[in-house]
N, C-alpha and C positions, 0 to 999 in steps of 0.2 A: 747394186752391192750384194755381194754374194753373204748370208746371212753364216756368222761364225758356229753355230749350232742351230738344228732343226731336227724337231720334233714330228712326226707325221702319222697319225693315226696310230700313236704307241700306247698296247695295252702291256700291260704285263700281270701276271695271275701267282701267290702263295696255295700251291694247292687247286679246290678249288673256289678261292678268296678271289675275283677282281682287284687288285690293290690300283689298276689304271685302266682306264679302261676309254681309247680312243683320243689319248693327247696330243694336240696339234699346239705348238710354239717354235718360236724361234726367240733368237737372242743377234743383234747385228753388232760387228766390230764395235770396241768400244764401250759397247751398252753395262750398263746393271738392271739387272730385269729383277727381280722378285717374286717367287712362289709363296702363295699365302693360302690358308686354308688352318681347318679344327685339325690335334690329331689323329692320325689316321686316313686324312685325305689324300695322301701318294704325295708329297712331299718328299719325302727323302729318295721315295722309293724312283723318282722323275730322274734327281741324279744320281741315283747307284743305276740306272737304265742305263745314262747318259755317258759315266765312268767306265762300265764292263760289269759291274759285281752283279746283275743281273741281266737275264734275258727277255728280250720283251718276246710274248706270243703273237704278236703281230705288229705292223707298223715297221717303221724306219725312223734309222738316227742319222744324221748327215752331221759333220763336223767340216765345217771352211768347202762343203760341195762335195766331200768323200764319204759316200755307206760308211758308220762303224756298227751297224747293228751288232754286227756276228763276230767284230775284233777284240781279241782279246784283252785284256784290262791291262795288263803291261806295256802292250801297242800301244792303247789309248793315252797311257802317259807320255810315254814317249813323242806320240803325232803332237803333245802341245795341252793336255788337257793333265787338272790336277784336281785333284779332289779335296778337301776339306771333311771328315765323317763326323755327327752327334756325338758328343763325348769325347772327341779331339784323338782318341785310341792312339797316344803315342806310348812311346816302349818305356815302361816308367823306369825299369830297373838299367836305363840307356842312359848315358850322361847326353844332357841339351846337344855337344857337339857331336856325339856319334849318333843323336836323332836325325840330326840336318843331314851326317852323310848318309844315312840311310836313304833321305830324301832327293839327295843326288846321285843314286844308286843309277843312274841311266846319262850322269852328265861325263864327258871328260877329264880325265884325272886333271890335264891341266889348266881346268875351268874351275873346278872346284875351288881355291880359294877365293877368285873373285865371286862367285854365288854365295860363300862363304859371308864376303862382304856387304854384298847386295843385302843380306837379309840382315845382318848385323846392322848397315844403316837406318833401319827400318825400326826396328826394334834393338834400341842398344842393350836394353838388358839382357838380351843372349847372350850377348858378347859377355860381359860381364858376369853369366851363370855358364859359362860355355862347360865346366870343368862340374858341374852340378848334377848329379843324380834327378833324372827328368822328375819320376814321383815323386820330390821333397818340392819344386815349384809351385808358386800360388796357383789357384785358378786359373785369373788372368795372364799368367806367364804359362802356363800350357797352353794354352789357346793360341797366344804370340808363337810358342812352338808349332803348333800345330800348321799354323798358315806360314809359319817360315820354311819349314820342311817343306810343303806343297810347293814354295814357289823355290824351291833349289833347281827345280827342271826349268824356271823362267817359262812356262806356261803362256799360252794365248786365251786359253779359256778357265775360270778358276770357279769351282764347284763349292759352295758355301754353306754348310747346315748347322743350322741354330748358332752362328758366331758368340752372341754375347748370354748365353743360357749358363745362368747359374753367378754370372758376373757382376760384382758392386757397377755400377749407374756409370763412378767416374771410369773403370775400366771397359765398360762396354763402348763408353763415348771413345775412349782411347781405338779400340778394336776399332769402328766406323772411321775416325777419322785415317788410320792407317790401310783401312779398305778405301777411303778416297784416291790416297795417295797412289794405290796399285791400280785401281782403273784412273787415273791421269796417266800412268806410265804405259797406259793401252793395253791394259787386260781385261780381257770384257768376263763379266762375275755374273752369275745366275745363283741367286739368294734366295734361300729361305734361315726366314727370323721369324720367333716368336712375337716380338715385337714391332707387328704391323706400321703403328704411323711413324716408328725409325727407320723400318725396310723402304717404305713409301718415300719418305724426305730422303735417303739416301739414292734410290733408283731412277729409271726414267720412265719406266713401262712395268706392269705386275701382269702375274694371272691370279685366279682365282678359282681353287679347288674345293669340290666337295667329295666326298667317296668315290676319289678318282676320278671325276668328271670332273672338265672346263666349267664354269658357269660363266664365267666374265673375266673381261681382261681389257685394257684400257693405259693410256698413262695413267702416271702417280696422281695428278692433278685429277684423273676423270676418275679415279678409285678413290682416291681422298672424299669425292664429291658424292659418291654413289651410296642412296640411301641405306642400302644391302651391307655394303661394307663398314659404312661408319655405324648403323649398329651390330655387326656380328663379330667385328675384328679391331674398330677403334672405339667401340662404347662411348661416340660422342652422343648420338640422338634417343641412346638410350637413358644418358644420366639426365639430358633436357628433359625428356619424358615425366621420369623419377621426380626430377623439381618441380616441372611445372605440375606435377600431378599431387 
């Protein structure tokens, strides 16, 4: 099976900052993989590599078995890949419906209302704020925009960072459970969340970053399991600690 994105010895450098430094992953059809690490550990910086918005100094990107190192971020949408950015950067002063078309800015004029639909069934509240000045949106209905717009291109591979940051609990559960729905419809998601043991129970496979370096990487079950990670990211063995101590 040829793996939907591949990572291969990708560093990439702010300056002279390492922000990556030698990242090898993949992601296979289908999958939800998850990035986890503190901030600062190349997180974001994995998929703005992956997107276009930056250049790695070395290494290779493979998307479905094709180079994109060196493709430009417009191509990259276009070939199938979307991005999702920290702070959701939609155009606030943009009513909801002319954010989505922005987002279909690479689809067929006469595709567009059915993508239109597609993301409207997803989230009806678009539908219903369609005519709404993006900025007046709650939180969580930017967020909803945010990944509704990404998938206007109907995407194969869908780039995730910090979905539910800054979200009440019931709307983050919302957000995951509507990212179920888009990997059943066979989109494979490469996540990062702040929220480790929801990224874990939602995905199938994680890696695990420190100051750009891999450390570990494993399924959910073997991350879940790993002393490293339940105390640096899910605070389970550390609160035992705390009691029994």
């Amino acid at each position: 099976m040829i793996p939907v994105l591949e990572l291969d010895d990708v560093a990439v450098a702010y300056g002279k900052r390492r922000a990556l430094d030698g990242l090898t992953l993949r992601v296979l059809p289908g999958e939800i993989v998850t990035l986890l690490g503190a901030n600062g550990a190349g997180k974001s910086t994995t998929l703005r590599a992956v997107s276009g918005l930056v250049r790695p100094t070395q290494g290779r990107v493979r998307y479905e078995g094709r180079e994109i190192t060196r493709v430009p971020a417009d191509a990259i949408v276009a070939a199938g890949i979307s991005h999702v950015p920290e702070g959701r950067e939609i155009f606030t002063e943009f009513s909801v419906h002319e954010n989505l078309l922005v987002g279909g800015h690479t689809v067929e004029r006469a595709r567009i209302v059915e993508r239109l639909e597609s993301v409207f069934r997803l989230f009806p509240v678009l539908r219903d704020r369609k005519a709404q000045i993006a900025g007046t949106l709650s939180g969580g209905e930017q967020q909803m925009l945010a990944i509704g717009r990404a998938l206007m291109t109907r995407p194969r591979l869908l780039l995730l960072d910090e979905p539910s940051l800054g979200l009440a609990p019931i709307l983050a559960r919302e957000i995951f459970r509507v990212l179920r729905r888009i990997n059943d419809d066979g989109v494979a998601v490469l996540l990062v969340e702040q929220n480790a043991r929801r990224a874990l129970a939602l995905a199938s496979r994680g890696y695990v970053l420190e100051t750009g370096r891999l450390v570990t990487s494993g399924t959910s079950a073997q991350l879940t399991a790993d002393p490293r990670v339940r105390t640096a990211y899910l605070g389970l063995d550390r609160v035992r600690g705390d009691v029994a101590g």
